[in-house]
C-alpha positions in Angstrom: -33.3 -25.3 4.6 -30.7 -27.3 2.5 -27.3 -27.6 5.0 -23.8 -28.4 2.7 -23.2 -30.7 5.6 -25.7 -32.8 4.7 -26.8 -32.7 1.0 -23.3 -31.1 -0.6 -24.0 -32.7 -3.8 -27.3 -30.2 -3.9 -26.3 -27.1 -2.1 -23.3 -25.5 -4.2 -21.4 -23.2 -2.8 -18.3 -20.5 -3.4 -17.0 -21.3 -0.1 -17.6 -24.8 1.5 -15.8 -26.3 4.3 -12.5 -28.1 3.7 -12.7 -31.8 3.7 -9.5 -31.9 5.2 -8.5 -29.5 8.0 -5.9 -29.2 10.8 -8.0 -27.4 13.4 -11.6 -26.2 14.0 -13.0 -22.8 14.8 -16.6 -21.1 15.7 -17.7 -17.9 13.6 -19.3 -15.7 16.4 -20.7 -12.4 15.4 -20.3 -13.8 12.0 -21.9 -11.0 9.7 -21.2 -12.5 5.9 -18.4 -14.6 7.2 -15.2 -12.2 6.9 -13.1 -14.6 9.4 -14.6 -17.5 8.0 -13.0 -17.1 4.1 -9.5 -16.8 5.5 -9.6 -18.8 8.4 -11.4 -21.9 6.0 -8.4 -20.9 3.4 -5.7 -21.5 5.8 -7.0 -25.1 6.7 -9.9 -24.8 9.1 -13.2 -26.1 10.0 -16.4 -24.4 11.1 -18.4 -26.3 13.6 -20.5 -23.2 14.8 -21.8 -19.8 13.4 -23.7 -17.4 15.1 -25.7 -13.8 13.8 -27.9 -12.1 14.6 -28.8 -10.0 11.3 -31.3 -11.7 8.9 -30.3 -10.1 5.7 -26.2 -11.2 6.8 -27.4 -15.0 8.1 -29.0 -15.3 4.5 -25.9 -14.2 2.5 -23.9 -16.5 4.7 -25.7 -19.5 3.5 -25.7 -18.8 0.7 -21.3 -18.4 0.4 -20.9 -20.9 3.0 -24.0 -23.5 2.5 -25.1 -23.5 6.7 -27.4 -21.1 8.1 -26.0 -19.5 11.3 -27.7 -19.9 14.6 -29.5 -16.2 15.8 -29.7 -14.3 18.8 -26.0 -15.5 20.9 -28.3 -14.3 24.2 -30.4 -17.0 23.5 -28.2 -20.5 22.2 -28.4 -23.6 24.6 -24.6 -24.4 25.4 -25.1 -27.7 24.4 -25.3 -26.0 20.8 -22.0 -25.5 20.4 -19.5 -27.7 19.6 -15.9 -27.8 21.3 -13.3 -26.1 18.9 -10.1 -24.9 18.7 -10.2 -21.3 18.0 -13.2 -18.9 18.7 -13.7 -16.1 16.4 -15.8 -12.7 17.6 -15.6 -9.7 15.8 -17.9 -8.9 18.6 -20.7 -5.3 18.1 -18.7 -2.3 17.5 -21.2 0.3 17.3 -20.9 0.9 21.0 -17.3 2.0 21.1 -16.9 3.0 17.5 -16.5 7.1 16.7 -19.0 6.3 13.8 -21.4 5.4 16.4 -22.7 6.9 19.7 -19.3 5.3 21.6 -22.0 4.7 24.8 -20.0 1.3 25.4 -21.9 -1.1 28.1 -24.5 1.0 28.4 -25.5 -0.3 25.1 -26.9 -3.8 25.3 -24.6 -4.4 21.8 -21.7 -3.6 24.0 -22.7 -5.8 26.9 -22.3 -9.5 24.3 -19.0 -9.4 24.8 -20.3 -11.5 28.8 -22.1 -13.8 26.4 -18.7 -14.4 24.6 -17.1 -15.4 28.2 -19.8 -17.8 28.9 -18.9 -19.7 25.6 -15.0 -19.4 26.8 -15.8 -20.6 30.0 -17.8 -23.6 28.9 -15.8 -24.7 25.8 -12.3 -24.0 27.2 -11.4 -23.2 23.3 -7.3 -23.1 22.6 -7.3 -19.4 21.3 -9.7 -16.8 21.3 -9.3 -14.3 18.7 -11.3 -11.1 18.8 -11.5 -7.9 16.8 -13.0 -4.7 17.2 -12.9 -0.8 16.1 -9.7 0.9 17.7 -11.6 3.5 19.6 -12.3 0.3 21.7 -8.9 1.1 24.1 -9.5 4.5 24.4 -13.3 3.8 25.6 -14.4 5.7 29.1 -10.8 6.9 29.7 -9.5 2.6 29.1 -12.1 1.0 31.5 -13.6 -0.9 29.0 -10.7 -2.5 27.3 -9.6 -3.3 31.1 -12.6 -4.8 31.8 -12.2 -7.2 28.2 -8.7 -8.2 29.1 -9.5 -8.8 32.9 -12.2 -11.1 31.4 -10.2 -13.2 29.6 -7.6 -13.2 31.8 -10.1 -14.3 34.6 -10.7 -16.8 32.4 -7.2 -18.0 32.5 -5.8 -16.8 29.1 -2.4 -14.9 28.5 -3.9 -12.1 26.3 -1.7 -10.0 23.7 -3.5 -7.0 21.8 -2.3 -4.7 19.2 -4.1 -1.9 16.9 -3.5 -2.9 13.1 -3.9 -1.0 9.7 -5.8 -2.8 6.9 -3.1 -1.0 4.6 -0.6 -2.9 6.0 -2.1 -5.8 4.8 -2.6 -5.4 0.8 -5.5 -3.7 1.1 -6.2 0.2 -0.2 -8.3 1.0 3.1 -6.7 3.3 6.5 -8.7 0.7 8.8 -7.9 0.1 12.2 -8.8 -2.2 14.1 -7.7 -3.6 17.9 -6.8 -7.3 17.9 -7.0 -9.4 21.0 -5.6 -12.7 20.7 -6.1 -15.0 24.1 -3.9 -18.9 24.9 -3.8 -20.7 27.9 0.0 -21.4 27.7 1.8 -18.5 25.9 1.5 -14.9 24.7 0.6 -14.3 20.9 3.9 -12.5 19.1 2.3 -9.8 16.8 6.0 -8.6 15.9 6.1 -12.2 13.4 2.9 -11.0 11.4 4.7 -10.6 7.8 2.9 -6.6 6.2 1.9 -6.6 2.5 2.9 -4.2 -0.2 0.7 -1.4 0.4 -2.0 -0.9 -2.7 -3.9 1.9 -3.6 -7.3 2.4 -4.6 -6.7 2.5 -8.2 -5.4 -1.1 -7.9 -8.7 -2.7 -7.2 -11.2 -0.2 -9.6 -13.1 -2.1 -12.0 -12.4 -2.1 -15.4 -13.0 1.0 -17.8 -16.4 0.5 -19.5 -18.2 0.0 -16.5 -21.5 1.2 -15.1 -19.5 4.1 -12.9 -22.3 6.5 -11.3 -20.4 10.3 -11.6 -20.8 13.5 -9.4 -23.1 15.9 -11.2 -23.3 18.4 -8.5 -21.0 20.8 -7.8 -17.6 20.0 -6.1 -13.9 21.6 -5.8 -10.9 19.4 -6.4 -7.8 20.8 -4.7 -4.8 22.2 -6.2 -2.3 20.5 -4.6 -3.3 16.7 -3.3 -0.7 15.4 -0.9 -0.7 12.1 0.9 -1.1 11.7 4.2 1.0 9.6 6.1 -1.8 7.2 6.7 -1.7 6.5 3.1 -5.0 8.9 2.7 -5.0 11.6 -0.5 -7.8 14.2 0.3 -8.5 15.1 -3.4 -12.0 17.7 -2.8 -14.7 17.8 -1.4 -18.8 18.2 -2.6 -19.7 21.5 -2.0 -22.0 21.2 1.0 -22.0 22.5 4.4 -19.2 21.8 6.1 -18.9 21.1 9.9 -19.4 24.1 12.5 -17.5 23.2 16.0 -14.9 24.1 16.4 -13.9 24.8 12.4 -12.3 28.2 11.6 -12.6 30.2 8.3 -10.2 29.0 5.2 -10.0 25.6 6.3 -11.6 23.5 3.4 -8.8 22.1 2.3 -8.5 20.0 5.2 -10.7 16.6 5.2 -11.9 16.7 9.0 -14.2 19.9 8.3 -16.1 18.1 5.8 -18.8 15.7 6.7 -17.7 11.5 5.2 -20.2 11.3 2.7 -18.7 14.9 1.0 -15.2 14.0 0.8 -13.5 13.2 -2.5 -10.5 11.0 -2.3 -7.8 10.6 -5.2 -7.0 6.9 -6.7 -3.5 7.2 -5.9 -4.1 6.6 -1.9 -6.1 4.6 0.2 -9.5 4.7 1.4 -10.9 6.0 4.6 -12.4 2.9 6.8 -15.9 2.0 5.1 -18.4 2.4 7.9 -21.6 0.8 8.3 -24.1 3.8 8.7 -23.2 4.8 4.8 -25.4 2.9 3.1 -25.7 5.0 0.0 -22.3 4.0 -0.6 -21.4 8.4 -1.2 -17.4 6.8 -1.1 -16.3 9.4 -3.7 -13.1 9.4 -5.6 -10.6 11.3 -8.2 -8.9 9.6 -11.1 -7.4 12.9 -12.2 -10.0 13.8 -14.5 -13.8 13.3 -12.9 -15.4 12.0 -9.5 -17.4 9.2 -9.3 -18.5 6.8 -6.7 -16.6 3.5 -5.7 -19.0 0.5 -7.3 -20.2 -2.0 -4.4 -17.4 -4.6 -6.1 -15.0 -1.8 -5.4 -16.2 -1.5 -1.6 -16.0 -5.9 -1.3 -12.1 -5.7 -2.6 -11.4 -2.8 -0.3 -12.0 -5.5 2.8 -10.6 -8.4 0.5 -13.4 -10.2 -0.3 -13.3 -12.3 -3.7 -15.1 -11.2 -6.5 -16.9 -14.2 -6.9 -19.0 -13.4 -3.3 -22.2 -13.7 -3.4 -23.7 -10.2 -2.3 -27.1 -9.5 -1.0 -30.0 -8.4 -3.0 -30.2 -5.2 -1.6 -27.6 -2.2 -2.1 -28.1 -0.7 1.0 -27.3 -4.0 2.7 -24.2 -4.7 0.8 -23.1 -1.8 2.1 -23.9 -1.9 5.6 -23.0 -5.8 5.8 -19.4 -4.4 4.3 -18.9 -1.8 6.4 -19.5 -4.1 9.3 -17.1 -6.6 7.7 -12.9 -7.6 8.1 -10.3 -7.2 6.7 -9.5 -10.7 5.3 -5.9 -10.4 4.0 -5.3 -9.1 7.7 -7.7 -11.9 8.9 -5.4 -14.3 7.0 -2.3 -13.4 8.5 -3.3 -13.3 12.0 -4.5 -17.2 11.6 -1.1 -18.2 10.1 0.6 -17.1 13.0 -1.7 -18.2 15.2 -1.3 -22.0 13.8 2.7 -21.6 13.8 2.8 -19.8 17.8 -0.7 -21.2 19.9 -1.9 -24.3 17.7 
């Protein structure tokens, strides 16, 4: 295939690398390049990208003009270049409360010792990972331990700290542990400047569009407050709601009802989009009817431009979202990281 390295005069791209750049970083884990955008945007270079996901490596070459290597488990060392930064929003599934949370004993869960080997040969500056926040609670704290005693091993002076998405100028309640790793000093989250908060009627598309609307039964509350995560449970689809542990007269409260049958009003933010929706049943209120959030909706809920180039199929737009950053957050965390470690 066509590389922008190579041939940039034929293989145009939304998002090719900078000619000019003050460090370089490798995109581990890469999905469709959600620390790539941000960390290209705040001067960087991309020697290296790894994933493992067919449909993602495609729409990556397609944004960023190079098709990432496959399988990490299975790249010669020799592969990868040295850098300054390495990026790894490493599998999630394993410790997320979306998925089955079996940690190690899922082999996703175990690439985290393939992410060491690459520290260990490439000695990079700063490592920066990301992951789902259920990832320090995991089996009582042992796995999180067993991370940070990695890269400490490893010799690197870790600092970690859960952040929101909202915090960030996004309309999304995601949160997400960060793990930043130097050799010489400790990574200050306290200097990481928060955004306005938005809301999710700041990023709708325009009126007009092709909106898909609820046409089954549903119940909007009478009273819609906001949470203080930012959250406004506006209704709910009238389904079946959950059994454990639920008692009688408790619709009005989100946790009883299954994800894909909550309604949420345009005045808050968004629940975290998870990967195992892909039907994209994200429904919201605008005060008059419920509809589903558009796929362009999802993208600007994580940050991503509207001039991305999305797969071809639905259902992997919204998985490959889902499993996505938050790139104003991204953004952020790289700034500082050039001002503190680089």
């Amino acid at each position: 295939m066509l590389s922008y390295n190579l041939f940039p005069e034929l293989y145009r791209v939304p998002f090719p690398p900078p000619e000019k750049f003050s460090f370089t970083f490798i995109d581990l884990f890469a999905g469709i390049g959600g620390f790539r955008i941000p960390l290209q945007e705040s001067g960087g270079r991309c020697v290296f990208s790894s994933e493992f996901n067919t449909h993602a490596q495609y729409v990556y070459e397609e944004n960023y003009g190079e098709m990432p290597f496959g399988d990490i488990t299975k790249i010669p060392m020799d592969y990868i270049p040295e850098h300054d930064v390495l990026t790894a929003g490493f599998p999630c599934q394993p410790f997320s409360i979306s998925g089955k949370m079996k940690g190690f004993e899922d082999t996703r869960g175990t690439l985290i010792y393939n992410v060491f080997k690459i520290i260990e040969a490439k000695q990079p500056k700063v490592v920066f990972l990301e992951n789902v926040k259920h990832l320090v609670y995991h089996d009582g704290g042992k796995t999180f331990k067993t991370i940070i005693e990695g890269l400490e091993g490893l010799g690197y002076i870790c600092s970690c700290k859960v952040l929101n998405a909202s915090d960030f100028g996004v309309p999304q309640n995601r949160e997400r542990i960060i793990i930043i790793g130097n050799k010489d000093k400790k990574f200050d989250f306290s200097k990481l400047t928060p955004l306005p908060r938005k809301v999710i009627k700041d990023i709708l598309d325009p009126p007009g569009s092709a909106f898909e609307y609820l046409k089954e039964p549903y119940t909007i509350l009478d009273d819609c407050k906001m949470q203080p995560s930012g959250l406004m449970f506006a209704g709910y689809r009238n389904k079946a709601i959950r059994k454990a542990g639920v008692r009688p007269g408790t619709e009005n409260l989100s946790r009883v009802h299954k994800q894909p049958n909550r309604i949420y009003h345009i005045n808050g933010v968004h629940p975290a989009l998870p990967s195992q929706e892909t039907s994209g049943r994200f429904w919201i209120y605008d005060g008059v009817s419920v509809r589903k959030l558009t796929i362009n909706e999802c993208y600007r809920l994580m940050g991503f431009p509207d001039d991305f180039i999305k797969d071809k199929s639905m259902s992997e737009e919204y998985r490959q979202i889902g499993n996505s950053v938050c790139i104003p957050m991204i953004k952020e965390i790289i700034e500082q990281i050039k001002k503190q470690l680089l």
